[in-house]
C-alpha positions in Angstrom: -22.9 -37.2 -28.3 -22.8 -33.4 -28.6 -19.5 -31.4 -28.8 -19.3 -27.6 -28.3 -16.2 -25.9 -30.1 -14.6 -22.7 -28.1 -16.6 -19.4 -28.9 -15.5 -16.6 -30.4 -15.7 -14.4 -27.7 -13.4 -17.1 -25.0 -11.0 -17.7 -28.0 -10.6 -13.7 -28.5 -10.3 -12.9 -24.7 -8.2 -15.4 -24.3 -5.7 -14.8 -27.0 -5.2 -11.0 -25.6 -5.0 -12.4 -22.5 -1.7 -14.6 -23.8 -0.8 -11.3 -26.2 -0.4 -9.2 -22.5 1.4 -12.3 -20.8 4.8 -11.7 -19.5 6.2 -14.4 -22.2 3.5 -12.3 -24.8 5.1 -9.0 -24.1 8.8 -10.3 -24.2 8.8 -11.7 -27.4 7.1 -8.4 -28.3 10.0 -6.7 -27.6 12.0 -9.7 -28.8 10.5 -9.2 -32.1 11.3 -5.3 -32.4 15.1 -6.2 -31.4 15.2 -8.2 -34.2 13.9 -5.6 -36.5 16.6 -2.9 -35.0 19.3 -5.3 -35.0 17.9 -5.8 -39.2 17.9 -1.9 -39.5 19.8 -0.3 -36.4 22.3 -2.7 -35.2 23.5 -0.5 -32.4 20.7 0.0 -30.9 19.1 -3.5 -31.0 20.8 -4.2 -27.2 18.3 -1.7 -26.2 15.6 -3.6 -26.3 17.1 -6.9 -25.8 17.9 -5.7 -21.7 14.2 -4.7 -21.7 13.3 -8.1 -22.7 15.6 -9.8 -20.2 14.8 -7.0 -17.1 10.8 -8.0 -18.3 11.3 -11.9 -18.0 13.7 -12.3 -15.3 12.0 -11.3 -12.0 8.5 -12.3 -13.6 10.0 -16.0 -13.7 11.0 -15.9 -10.6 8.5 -17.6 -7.6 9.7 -14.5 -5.4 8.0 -12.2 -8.1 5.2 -14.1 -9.3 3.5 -15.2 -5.6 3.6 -11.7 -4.5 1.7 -10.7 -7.5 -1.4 -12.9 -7.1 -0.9 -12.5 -3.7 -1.6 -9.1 -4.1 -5.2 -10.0 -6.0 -6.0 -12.5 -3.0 -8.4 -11.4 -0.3 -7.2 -11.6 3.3 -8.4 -14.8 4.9 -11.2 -15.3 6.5 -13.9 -18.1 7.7 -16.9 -17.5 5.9 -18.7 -20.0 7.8 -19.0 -17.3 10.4 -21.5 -15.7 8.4 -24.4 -18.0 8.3 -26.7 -15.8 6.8 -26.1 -17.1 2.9 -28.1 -19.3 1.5 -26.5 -21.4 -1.0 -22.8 -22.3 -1.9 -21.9 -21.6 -5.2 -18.8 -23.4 -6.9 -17.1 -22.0 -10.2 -14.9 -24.2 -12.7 -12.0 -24.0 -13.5 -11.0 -26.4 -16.1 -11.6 -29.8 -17.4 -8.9 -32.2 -17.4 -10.2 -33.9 -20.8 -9.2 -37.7 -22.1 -7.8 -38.7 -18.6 -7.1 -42.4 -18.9 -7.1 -43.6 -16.0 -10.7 -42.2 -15.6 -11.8 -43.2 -18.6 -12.7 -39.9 -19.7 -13.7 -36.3 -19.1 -13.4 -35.6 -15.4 -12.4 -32.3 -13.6 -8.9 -30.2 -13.8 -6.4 -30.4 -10.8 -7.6 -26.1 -10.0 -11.6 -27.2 -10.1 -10.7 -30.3 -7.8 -9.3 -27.6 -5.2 -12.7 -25.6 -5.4 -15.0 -28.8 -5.1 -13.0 -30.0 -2.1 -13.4 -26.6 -0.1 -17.4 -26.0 -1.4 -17.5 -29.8 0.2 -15.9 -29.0 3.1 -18.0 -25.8 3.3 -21.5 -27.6 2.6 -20.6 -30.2 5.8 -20.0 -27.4 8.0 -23.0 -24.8 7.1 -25.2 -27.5 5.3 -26.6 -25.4 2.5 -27.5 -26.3 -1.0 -24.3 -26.5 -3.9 -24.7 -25.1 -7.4 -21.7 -25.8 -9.6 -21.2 -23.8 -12.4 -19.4 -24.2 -15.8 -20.1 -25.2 -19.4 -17.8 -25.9 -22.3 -15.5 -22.9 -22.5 -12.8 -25.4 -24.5 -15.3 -27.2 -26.1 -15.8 -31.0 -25.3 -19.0 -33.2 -24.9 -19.6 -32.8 -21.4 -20.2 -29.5 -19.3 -17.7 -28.5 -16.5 -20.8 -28.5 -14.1 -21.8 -32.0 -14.9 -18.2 -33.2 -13.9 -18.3 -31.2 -10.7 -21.4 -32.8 -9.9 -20.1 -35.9 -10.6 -17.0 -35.4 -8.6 -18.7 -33.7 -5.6 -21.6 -36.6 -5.1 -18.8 -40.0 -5.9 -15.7 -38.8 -4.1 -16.8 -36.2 -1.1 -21.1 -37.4 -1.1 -22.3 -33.9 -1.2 -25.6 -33.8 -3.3 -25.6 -30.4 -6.0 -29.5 -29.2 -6.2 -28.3 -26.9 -9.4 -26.4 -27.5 -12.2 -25.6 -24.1 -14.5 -24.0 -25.7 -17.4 -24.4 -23.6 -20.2 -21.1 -20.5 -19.6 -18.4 -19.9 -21.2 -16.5 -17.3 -18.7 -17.2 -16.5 -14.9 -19.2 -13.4 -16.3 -21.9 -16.0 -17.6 -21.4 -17.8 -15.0 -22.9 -15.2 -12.6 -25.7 -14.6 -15.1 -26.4 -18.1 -15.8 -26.8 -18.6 -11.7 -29.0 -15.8 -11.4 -31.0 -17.4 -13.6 -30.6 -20.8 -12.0 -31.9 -19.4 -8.9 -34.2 -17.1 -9.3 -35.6 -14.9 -6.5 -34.8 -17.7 -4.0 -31.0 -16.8 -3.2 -30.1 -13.4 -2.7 -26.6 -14.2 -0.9 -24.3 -17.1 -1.8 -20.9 -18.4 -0.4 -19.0 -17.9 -4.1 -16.0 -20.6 -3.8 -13.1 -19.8 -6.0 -9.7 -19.9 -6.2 -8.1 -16.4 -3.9 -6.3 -15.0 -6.6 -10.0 -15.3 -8.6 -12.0 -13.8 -6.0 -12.2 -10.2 -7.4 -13.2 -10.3 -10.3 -15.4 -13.5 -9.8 -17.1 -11.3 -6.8 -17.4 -8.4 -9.0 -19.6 -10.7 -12.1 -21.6 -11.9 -9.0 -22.6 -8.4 -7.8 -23.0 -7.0 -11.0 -25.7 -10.0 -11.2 -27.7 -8.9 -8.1 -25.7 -11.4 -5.7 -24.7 -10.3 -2.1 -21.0 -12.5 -1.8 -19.8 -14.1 1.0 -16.9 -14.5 -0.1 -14.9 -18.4 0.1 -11.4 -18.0 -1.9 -9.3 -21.2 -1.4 -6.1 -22.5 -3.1 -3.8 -19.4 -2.0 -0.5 -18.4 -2.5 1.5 -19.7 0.1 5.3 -20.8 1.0 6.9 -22.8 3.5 9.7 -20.4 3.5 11.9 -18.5 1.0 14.9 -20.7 -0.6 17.4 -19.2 -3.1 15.2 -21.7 -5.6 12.5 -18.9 -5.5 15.0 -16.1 -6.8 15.6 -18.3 -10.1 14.0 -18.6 -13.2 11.4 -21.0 -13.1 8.5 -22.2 -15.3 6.1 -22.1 -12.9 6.9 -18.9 -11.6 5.9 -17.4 -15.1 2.9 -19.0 -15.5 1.9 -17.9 -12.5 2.6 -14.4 -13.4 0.7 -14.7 -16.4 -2.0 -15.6 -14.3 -1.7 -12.4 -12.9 -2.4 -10.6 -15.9 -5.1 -12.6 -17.0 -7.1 -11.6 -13.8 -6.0 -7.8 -14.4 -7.1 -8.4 -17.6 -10.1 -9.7 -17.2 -11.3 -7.1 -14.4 -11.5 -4.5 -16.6 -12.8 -6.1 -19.4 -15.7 -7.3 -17.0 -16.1 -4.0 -15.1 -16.6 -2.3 -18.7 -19.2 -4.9 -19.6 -20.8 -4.0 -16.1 -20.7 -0.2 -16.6 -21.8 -0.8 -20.7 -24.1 -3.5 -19.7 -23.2 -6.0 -22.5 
């Protein structure tokens, strides 16, 4: 059985990604209050209150759904436009080892996707290609557990299978090459807060997007819970700055072509 290993380019992306997280940048500041408090005792409260002004609201659920919320499209039904002509569904993860699977299967974030592109193909009827390959390494593609997942537990047939991308750059590419001059406009199923810069790869590839965002940020109702510091909250916000940073580094691949 073949395993893939991260590449360099996912591992490198990724780790600026984590280097210009909120936690990233606090302990960057953590780490030059230490340094002043060695050197300048004084002044090493200085950075310290950045630190905690920093991390505070970006932990909080208040903060962090208004920032992806502010990446997400408005909503909209894009089964009112029936003029595309297949439905294209990216990964987002592989929940790998799961025991009581057996194995490899999909993440809890791809599962969202797979259940609207299934939701989408029973209402417009139009061919599913899932996309995804072995980003984190591992012996199976992510496309080859979407398929799996889409035909056993909502019986929608996939006609393609891209399973050879790393990133949803390659994953545009990839498709493009998957489908040839056949598709010219697809429904792109991704999570909201993914939308842009997944729309953006997928127009840079000669793709006109409906766009089909699911999974978005949404509340009951505000409780004093979503003013406190919370896990969650702050991964979310990473989140946020993974996407910002990953739009520019795909709009400069788009205007460099690389």
């Amino acid at each position: 059985m073949r395993y893939d290993t991260p590449t360099l380019e996912w591992l490198v992306t990724h780790a600026i990604a984590a280097l210009l997280s909120p936690l990233g940048i606090v302990l960057f500041i953590m780490l030059v209050a230490a340094l002043l408090a060695w050197r300048q005792p004084l002044q090493a409260w200085r950075p310290t209150v950045l630190a905690l002004i920093v991390l505070y609201p970006l932990s909080t659920q208040f903060v962090s759904d208004r920032l992806l919320g502010w990446l997400e499209p408005p909503p909209r039904d894009p089964a009112a436009d029936r003029n595309g002509q297949a439905i294209v569904v990216l990964g987002g993860g592989t929940y790998f080892n799961a025991p009581e699977y057996g194995g490899d299967t999909v993440s809890a974030r791809t599962l969202v996707r797979l259940r609207y592109a299934a939701h989408l193909h029973r209402t417009l009827r139009k061919p599913v290609l899932v996309a995804g390959g072995t980003p984190e390494g591992g012996p199976v593609p992510e496309a080859e557990l979407m398929k799996q997942v889409l035909q056993r537990d909502f019986n929608v047939p996939t006609q393609w299978v891209e399973d050879g991308s790393h990133n949803t750059f390659e994953n545009a590419q990839m498709s493009r090459d998957q489908l040839k001059s056949t598709v010219q406009q697809i429904y792109l199923v991704t999570h909201a807060w993914h939308m842009p810069r997944a729309k953006l790869a997928f127009e840079h590839a000669g793709f006109a997007v409906i766009p089909a965002p699911t999974g978005y940020t949404r509340r009951f109702d505000l409780t004093v819970l979503d003013f406190l510091p919370d896990a969650v909250a702050l991964s979310d916000s990473s989140q946020f700055f993974r996407e910002l940073t990953g739009n520019a580094w795909y709009r400069l691949r788009a205007l460099t072509g690389y």
